[in-house]
C-alpha positions as CSV (number, residue, x, y, z in Angstrom):
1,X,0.0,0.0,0.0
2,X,1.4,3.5,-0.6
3,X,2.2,5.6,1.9
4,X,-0.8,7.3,2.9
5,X,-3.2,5.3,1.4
6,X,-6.3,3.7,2.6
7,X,-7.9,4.0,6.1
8,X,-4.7,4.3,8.5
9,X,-4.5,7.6,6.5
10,X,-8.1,8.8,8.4
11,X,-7.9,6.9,11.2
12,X,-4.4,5.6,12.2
13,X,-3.6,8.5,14.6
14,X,-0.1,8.0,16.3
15,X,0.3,8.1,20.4
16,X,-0.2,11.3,21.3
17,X,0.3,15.1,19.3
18,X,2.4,15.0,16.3
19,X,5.1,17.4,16.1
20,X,5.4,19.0,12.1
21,X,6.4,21.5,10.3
22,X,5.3,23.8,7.0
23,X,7.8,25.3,5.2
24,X,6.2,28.8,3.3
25,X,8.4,31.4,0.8
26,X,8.3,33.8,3.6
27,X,7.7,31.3,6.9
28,X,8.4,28.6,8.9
29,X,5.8,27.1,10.9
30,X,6.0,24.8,13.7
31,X,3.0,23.0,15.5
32,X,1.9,20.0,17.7
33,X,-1.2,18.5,15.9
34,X,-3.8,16.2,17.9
35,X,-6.0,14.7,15.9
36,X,-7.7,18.2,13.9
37,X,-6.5,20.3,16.7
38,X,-3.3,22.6,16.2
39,X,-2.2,22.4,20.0
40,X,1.2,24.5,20.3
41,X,2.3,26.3,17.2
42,X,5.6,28.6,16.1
43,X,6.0,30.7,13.7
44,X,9.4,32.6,12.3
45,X,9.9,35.1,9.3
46,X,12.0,33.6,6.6
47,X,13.6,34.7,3.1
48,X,13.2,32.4,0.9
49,X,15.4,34.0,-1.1
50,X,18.4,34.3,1.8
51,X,21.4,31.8,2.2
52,X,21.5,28.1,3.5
53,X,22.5,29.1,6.3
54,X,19.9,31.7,7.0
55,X,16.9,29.5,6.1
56,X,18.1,25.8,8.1
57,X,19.2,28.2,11.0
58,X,16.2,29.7,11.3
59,X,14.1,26.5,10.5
60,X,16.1,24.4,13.2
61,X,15.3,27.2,15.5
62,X,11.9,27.4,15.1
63,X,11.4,23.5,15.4
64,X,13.4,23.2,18.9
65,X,11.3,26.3,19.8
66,X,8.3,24.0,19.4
67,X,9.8,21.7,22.5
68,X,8.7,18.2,20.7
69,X,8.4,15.4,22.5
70,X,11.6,13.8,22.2
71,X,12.0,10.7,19.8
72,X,9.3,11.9,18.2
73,X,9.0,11.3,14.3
74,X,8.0,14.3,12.2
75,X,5.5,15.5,9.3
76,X,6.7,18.1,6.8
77,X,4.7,19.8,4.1
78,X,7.5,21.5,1.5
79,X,6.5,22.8,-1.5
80,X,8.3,21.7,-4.7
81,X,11.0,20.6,-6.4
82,X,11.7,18.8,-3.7
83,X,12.7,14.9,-3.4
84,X,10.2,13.8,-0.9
85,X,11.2,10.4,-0.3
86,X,14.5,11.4,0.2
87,X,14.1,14.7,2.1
88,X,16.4,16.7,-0.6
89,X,16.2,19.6,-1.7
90,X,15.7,20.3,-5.6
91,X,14.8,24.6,-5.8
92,X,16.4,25.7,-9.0
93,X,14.4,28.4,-10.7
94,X,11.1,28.7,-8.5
95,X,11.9,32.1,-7.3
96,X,12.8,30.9,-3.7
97,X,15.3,28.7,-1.5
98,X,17.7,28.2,-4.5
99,X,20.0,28.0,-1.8
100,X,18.9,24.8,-0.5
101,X,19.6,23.2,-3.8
102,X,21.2,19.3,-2.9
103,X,20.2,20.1,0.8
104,X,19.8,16.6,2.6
105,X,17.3,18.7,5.1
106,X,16.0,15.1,7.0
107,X,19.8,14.7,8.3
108,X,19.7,18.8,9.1
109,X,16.4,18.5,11.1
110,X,17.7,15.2,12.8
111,X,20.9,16.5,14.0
112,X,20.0,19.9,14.8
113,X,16.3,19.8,16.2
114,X,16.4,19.5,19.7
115,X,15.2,17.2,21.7
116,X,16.2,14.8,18.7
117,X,13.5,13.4,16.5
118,X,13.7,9.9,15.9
119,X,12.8,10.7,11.9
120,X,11.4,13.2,9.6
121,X,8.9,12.5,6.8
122,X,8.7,15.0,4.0
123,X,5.5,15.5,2.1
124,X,4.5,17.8,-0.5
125,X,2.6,21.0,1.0
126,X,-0.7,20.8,-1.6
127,X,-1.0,17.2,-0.7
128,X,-0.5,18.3,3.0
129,X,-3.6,20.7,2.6
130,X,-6.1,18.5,0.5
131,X,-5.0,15.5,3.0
132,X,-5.6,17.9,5.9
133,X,-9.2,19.5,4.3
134,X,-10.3,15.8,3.5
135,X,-9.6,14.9,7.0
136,X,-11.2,17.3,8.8
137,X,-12.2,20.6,6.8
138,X,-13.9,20.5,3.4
139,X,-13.4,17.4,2.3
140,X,-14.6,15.2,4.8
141,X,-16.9,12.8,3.8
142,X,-15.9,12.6,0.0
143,X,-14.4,9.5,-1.2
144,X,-12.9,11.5,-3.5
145,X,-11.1,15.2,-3.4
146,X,-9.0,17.5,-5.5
147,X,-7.2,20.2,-3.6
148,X,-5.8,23.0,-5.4
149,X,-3.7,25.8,-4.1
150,X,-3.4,29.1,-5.8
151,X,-0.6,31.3,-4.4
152,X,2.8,32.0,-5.8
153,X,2.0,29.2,-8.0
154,X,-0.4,26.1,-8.3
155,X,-0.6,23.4,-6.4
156,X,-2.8,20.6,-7.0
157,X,-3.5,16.9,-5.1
158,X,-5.8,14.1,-6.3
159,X,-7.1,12.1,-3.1
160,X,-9.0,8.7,-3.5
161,X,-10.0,7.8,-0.1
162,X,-7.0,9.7,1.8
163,X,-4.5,8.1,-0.8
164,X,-2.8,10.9,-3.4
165,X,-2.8,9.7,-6.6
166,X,-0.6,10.4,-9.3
167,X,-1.8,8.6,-12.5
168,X,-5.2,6.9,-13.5
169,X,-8.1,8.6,-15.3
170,X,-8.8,12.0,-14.4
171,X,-5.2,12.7,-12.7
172,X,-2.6,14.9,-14.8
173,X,0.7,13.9,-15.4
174,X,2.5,13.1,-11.9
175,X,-0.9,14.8,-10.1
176,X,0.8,17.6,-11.1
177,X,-2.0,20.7,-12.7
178,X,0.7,22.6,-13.0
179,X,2.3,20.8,-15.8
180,X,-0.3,21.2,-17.6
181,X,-1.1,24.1,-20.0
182,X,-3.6,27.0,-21.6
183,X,-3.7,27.9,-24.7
184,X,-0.2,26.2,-25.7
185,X,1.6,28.0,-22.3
186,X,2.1,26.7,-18.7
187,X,-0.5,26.8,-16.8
188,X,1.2,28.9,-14.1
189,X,2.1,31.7,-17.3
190,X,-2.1,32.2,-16.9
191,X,-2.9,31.7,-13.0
192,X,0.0,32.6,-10.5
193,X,0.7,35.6,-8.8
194,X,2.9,36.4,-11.2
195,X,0.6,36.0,-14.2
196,X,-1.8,37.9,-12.3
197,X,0.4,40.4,-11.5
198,X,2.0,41.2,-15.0
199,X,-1.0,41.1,-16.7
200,X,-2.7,43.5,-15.0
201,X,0.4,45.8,-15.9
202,X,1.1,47.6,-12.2
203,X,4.4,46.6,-10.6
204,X,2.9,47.9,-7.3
205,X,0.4,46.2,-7.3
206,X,0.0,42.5,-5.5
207,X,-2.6,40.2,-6.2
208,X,-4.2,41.6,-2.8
209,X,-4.4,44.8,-4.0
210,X,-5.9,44.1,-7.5
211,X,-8.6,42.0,-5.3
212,X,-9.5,45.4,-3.6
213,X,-9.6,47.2,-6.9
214,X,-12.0,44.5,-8.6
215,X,-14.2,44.9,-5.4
216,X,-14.2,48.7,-5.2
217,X,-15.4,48.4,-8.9
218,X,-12.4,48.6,-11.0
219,X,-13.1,46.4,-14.5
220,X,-9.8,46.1,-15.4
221,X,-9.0,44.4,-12.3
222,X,-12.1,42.3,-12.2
223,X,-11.4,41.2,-15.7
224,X,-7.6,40.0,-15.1
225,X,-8.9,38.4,-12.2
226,X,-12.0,36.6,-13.5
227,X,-10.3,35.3,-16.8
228,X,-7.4,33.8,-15.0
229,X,-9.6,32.0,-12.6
230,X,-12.1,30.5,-15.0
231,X,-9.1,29.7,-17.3
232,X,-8.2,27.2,-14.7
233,X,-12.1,26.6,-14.3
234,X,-11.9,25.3,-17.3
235,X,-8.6,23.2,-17.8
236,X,-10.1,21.4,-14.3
237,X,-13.2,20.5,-15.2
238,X,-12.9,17.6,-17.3
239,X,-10.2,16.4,-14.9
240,X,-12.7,16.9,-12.0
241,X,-15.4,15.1,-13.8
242,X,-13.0,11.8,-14.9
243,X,-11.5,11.4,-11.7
244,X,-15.5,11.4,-10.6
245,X,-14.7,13.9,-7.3
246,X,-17.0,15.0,-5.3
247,X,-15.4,17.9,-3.6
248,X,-12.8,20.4,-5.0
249,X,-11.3,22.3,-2.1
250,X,-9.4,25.4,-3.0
251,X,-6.3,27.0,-0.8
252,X,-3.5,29.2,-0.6
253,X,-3.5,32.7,-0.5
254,X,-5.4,33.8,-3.2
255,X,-8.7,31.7,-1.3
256,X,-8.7,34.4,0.7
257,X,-10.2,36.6,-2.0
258,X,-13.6,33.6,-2.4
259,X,-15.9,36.0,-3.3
260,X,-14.0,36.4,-6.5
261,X,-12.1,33.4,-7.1
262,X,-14.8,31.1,-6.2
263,X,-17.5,32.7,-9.0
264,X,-14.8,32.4,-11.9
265,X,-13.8,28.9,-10.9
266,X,-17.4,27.7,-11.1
267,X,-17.8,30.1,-14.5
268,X,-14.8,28.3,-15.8
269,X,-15.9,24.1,-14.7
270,X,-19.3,24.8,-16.6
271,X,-22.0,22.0,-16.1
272,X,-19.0,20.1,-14.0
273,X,-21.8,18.3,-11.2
274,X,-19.0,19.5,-8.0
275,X,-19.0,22.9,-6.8
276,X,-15.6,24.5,-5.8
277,X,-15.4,25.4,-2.1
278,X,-12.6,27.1,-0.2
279,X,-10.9,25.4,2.9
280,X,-12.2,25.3,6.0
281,X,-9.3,24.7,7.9
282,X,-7.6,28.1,7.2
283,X,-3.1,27.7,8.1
284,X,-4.1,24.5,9.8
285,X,-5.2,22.2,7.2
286,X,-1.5,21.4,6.1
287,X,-0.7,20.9,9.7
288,X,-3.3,18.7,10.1
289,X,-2.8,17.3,6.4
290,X,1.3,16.5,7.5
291,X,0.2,15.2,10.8
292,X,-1.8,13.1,9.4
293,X,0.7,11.7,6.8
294,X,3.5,11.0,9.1
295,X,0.8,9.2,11.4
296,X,0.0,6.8,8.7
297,X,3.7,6.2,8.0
298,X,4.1,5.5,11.6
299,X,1.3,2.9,11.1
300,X,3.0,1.0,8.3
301,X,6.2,1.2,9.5
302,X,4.5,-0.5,12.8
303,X,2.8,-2.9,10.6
304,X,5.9,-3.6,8.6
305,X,7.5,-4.6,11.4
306,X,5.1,-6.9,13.1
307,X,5.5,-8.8,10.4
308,X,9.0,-9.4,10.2
């Protein structure tokens, strides 16, 4: 079974709070997870863009501020390119922690966290959020779930009963919507805050800003915004409709803006039978989502070794 998969992904809590972390452009976030409940969290400023030293110094730091249980074994949601399996590092061209390129970052977090974690599993931060939102948020209850994020770039995770899947009718290449494209370009070249923020033509302006402008009745603004969405309205929908979903939970920090995103995603997915929804979990669900993961690892592993 792959890790993750099947009901030790819902259900297969681990003894006590689960110490993880979320690794963000400009944060670092630390928390104990029970079950849904974020227990004890810490946060620290980062650069993303900053040196190795700068961003594992001030990771490390804010994980032994978090004062884990010792032995404990970890969840971390990373965002991508990143080697997963392996906890390395693979930034090259993303805009943020090129520094980290090659970075074995599980043997940095398991000599320098203190008290010593026993292990650290690495997961990708989208998955974290749908798994989290399927678990307790949005998603609950659907057999099957596509989480998207829409931020810096998109993110995207293809959940069949708490398992991510990444091949099989309905599911892009790798799970991945970002390799996917519009109109002969990358999909991220149309939605992404930097799409967004270079077609709307004002360097001053973040996607926050042109948000407020659409709102306060600006057309230009509510155009750029409302053909970028329902662009990706419309590359989803027959994805949603193969893969035969029944949610489609939407995150990151463009969600916070719903009363614009969510009408052009549901403009864009047409007769599609789901409607989009935004999380309900807020910055917890890929706490909760990486929690969750590295509890079902801890299952397996378990299980693994009861029957050797």
């Amino acid at each position: 079974m792959r890790p993750g998969a099947g009901p030790g992904a819902r259900h297969g809590a681990g003894p006590g709070p689960r110490p993880v972390l979320e690794l963000g452009g400009t944060h670092v976030t630390a928390a104990l997870v029970d079950g849904a409940r974020v227990v004890r969290r810490v946060r620290r400023a980062l650069d993303g863009g900053g040196s190795a030293e700068h961003v594992l110094g001030e990771v490390v730091r804010c994980a032994t501020a978090l004062d884990a249980p010792p032995g404990a074994r970890w969840g971390a949601a990373v965002p991508g390119p990143f080697d997963h399996d392996r906890g390395v590092a693979r930034f090259a061209g993303v805009g943020k922690f090129n520094a980290l390129y090659g970075v074995d970052m599980g043997s940095v977090l398991r000599d320098g966290v203190l008290p010593r974690p026993a292990g650290v599993v690495f997961l990708n931060d989208a998955h974290a959020f749908a798994l989290g939102e399927w678990h307790a948020g949005a998603g609950r209850g659907h057999r099957r779930c596509v989480g998207i994020t829409l931020g810096t770039g998109v993110g995207s995770a293809f959940l069949a009963d708490g398992a991510v899947r990444r091949d099989g009718p309905g599911v892009p290449p790798l799970g991945r919507v970002d390799l996917t494209r519009i109109a002969g370009r990358p999909l991220e070249e149309t939605v992404s805050r930097r799409a967004l923020r270079a077609r709307y033509g004002d360097p001053r302006a973040d996607v926050r800003d042109i948000a407020a402008r659409a709102r306060a009745g600006e057309p230009r603004a509510a155009r750029v915004l409302h053909e970028a969405v329902r662009s990706l309205g419309a590359l989803l929908a027959p994805y949603v409709r193969e893969f035969g979903a029944t949610a489609l939970v939407v995150g990151g920090g463009m969600a916070a803006s719903w009363d614009l995103v969510g009408p052009a995603l549901r403009d864009g997915l047409g007769d599609t039978p789901v409607l989009p929804r935004p999380g309900a979990l807020g910055g917890d669900a890929a706490l909760v989502g990486a929690a969750r993961y590295a509890d079902a690892r801890a299952t397996d592993a378990r299980a693994t070794d009861a029957h050797e």
